[in-house]
Structures are given as C-alpha cells and as structure tokens.
C-alpha positions in Angstrom: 0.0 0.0 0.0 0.9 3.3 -0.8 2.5 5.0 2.2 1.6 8.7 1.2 -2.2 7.5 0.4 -2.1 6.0 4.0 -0.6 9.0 5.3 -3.4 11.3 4.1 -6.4 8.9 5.5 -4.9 8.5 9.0 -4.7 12.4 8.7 -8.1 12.6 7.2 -9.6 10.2 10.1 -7.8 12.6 12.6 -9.4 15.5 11.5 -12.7 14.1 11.4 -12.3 12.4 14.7 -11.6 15.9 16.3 -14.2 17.8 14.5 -16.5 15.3 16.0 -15.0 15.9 19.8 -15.3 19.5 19.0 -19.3 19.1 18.3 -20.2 16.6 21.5 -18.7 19.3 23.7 -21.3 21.3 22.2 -24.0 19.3 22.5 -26.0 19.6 25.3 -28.5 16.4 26.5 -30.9 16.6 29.5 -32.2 13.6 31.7 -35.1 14.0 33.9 -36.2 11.6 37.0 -40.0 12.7 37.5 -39.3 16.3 36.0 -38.2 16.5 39.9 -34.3 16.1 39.2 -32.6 17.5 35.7 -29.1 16.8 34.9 -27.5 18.0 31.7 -24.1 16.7 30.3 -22.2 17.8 26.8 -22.2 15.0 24.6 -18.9 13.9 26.4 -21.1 13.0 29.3 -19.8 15.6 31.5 -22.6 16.9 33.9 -23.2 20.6 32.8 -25.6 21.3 35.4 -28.3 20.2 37.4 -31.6 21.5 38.4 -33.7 19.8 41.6 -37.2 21.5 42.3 -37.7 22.3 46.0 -40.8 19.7 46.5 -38.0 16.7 45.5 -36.4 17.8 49.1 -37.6 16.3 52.0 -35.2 16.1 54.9 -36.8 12.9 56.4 -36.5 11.2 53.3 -33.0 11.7 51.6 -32.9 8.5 49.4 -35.8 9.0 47.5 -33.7 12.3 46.3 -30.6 10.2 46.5 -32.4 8.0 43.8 -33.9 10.9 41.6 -30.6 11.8 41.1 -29.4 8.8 40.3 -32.1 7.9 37.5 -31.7 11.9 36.3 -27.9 11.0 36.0 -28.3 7.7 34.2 -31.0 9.2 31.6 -28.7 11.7 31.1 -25.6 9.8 30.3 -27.2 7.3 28.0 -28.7 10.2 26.1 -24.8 11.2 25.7 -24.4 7.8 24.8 -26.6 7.5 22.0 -25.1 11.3 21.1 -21.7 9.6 20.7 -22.4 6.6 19.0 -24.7 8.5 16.3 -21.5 11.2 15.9 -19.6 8.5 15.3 -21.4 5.9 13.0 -19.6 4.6 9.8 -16.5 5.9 11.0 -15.2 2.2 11.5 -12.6 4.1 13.9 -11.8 2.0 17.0 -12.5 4.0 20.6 -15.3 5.7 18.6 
C-alpha cells in the first residue's frame, strides 16, 4: 500500500475524529427523574448542570432524592451515549 495514500487517511480520520470531539462538547442532553431532578451533560457525558425542584427535598427522606438523582444521571448519560455513538457511526474508527 501506498505510504503517502495512508498518510493522508490517518490524517483525514484525525481530523474528522476531532471535529467530532469539537461538536459533542457542544452538544447539550438533559435527563429527567419525575421532572423533579434534571441533569445536563455535553455529549462527552460531562454533567453541565443540574436542576432539583424544591418539592423533591424532603429532609426525612433523603434517598428518594438520592435515587432521583441517580435515575436523572443515568437518563442523562445514556442520552450522551446514543449522542456519541450517532456522531460517530460509519467511521469504523476504534474507541469511537
């Protein structure tokens, strides 16, 4: 195989693999638990923020908010999920 040829793919696949990065950081998802609990991540699944309305507090009862934020975080990072893997489709690029 042609060594220049191979060259210019691996630099083409580099590009397009960062441009991609570049565009899930953009990307914003949310993921709700009840609409009591809202996390939003980028499409890297970093949490961007997170949003808990006052009637999901209840000082007797800290695990039920314990586990809205725990279903909020899990929506929210296989939304970011499904973000990465539809960026990425057809690349055939391993870790992608």
């Amino acid at each position: 195989m042609d060594m220049k040829k191979l060259m210019k793919q691996m630099q083409q696949a580099q590009a397009a693999a960062g441009k991609i990065q570049e565009n899930l950081a953009a990307q914003t998802v949310e993921g709700t638990a009840s609409g009591l609990v809202t996390v939003t991540m980028n499409g890297h699944g970093k949490v961007m923020g997170l949003k808990i309305q006052p009637e999901a507090v209840d000082p007797s009862d800290v695990e039920a908010l314990e586990d809205l934020l725990l279903v909020a975080l899990q929506d929210a990072s296989a939304k970011a999920d499904a973000l990465q893997q539809e960026a990425t489709r057809g690349l055939g690029l391993p870790g992608f």
